[in-house]
C-alpha positions in Angstrom: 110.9 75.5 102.3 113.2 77.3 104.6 111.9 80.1 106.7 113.9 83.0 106.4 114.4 84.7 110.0 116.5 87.5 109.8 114.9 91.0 107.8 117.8 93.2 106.0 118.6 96.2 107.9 119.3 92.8 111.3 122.7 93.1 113.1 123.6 89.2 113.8 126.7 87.6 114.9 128.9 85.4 112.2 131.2 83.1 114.1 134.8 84.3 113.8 134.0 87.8 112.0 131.4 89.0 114.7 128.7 91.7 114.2 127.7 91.9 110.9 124.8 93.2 109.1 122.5 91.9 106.9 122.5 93.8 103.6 120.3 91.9 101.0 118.1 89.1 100.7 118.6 87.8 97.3 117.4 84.7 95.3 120.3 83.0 92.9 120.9 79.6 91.0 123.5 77.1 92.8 123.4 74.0 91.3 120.2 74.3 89.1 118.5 75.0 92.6 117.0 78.0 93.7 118.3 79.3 96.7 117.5 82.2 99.0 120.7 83.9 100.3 122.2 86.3 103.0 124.1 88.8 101.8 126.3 90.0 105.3 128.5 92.7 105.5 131.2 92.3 108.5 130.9 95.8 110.9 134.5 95.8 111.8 136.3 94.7 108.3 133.6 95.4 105.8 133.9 92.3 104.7 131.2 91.1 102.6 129.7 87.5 103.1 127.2 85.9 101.2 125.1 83.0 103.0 122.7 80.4 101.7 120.1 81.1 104.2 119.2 77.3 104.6 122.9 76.8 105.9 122.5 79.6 108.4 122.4 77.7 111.3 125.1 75.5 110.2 127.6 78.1 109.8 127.0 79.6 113.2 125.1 82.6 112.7 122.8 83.8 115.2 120.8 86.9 117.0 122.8 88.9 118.8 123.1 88.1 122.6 119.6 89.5 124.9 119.7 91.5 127.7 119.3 88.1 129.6 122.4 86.6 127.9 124.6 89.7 128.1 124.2 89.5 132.1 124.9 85.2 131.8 128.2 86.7 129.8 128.8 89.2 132.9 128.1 86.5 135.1 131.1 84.2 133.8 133.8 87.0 133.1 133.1 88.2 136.9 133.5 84.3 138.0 136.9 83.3 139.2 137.1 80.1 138.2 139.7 79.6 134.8 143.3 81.3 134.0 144.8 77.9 134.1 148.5 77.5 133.0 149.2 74.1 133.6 148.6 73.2 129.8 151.1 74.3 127.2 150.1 77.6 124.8 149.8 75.4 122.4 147.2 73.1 123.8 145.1 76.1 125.5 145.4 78.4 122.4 143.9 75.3 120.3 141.1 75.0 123.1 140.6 79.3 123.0 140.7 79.2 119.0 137.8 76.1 119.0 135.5 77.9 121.7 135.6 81.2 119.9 134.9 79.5 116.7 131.6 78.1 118.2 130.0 81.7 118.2 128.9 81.4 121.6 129.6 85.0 123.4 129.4 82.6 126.6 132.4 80.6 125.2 134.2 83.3 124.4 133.4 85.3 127.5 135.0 82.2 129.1 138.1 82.7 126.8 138.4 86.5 127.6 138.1 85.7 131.4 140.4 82.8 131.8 143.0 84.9 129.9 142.3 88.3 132.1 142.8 85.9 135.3 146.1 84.2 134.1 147.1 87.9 132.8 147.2 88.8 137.0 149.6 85.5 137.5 152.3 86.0 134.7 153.1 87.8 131.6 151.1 86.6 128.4 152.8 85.7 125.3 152.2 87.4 121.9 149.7 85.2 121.1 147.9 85.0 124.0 147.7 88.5 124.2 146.6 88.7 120.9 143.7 85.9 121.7 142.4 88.2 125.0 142.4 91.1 122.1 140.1 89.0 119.6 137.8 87.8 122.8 137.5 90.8 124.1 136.7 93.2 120.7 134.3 90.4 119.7 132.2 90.4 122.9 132.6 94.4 123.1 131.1 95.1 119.8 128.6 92.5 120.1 127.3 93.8 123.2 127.5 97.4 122.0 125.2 96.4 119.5 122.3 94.6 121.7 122.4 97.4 124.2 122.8 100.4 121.7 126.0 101.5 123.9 129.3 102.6 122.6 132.5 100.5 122.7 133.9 102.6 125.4 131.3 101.9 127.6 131.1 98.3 127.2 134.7 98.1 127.6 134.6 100.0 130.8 132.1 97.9 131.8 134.4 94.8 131.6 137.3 96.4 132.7 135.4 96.8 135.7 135.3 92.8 136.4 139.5 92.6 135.9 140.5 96.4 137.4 141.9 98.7 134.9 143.7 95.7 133.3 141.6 94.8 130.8 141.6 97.5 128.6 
């Protein structure tokens, strides 16, 4: 029998999507099976998600980031290293798109940074200003969340790390 580990009322990160809380805990009938289910609503879209909690981990969902994480995550955007552009868009925006799919606000901390360094040696496309956009509002309200700030203030915060170009 599954263990369920989140309580409604929990803000938790859904890959993709981002912060998103969990609304209801209910039982229903897939399959002739009994099943325990998350019901998620998305903070930024509204977006309502429904999640067999036994496939939880599968899909990528996950606590939001602790105080120790959030300085690992303000550890790698402050690093130098990354903002490579000796790979076509194409190849980096599939390698950007696949590490923020994994969830992982270190992955996408590493997306956000490597664009914010390349951003200092050349114009960004559309689409790769668009990517720095979806790294950077995932991590911001993410981190808002764990810390009980506002999005300004995070985003002040990591502006700090790039000069006033980030915001």
């Amino acid at each position: 029998m599954h263990q369920d580990l989140y309580n409604v009322g929990t803000k938790i990160y859904y890959p993709v999507h981002g912060v998103a809380e969990l609304t209801a805990l209910e039982k229903r009938n897939i399959g002739g099976n009994d099943c325990s289910i998350y019901v998620l609503k998305i903070v930024e879209s509204g977006l309502k998600i429904m999640v067999p909690t036994n496939n939880a981990d599968a899909v990528g969902i996950r606590s939001l980031v602790s105080g120790d994480e959030i300085e690992e995550v303000f550890e790698i955007l402050q690093s130098k290293e990354g903002g490579s552009d000796n790979q076509t868009w194409n190849r980096r925006h599939r390698e950007y798109m696949d590490k923020i799919k994994t969830g992982s606000a270190f992955e996408i901390a590493e997306v956000l940074r490597d664009l914010c360094l390349l951003r200092d040696k050349k114009s960004l496309s559309f689409g790769e200003r668009r990517m720095l956009e979806t790294a950077r509002s995932l991590l911001v309200k993410e981190i808002a969340c764990a810390q009980d700030k506002t999005e300004i203030d995070v985003v002040e915060l990591i502006e700090g790390f790039f000069g006033d170009k980030a915001a």
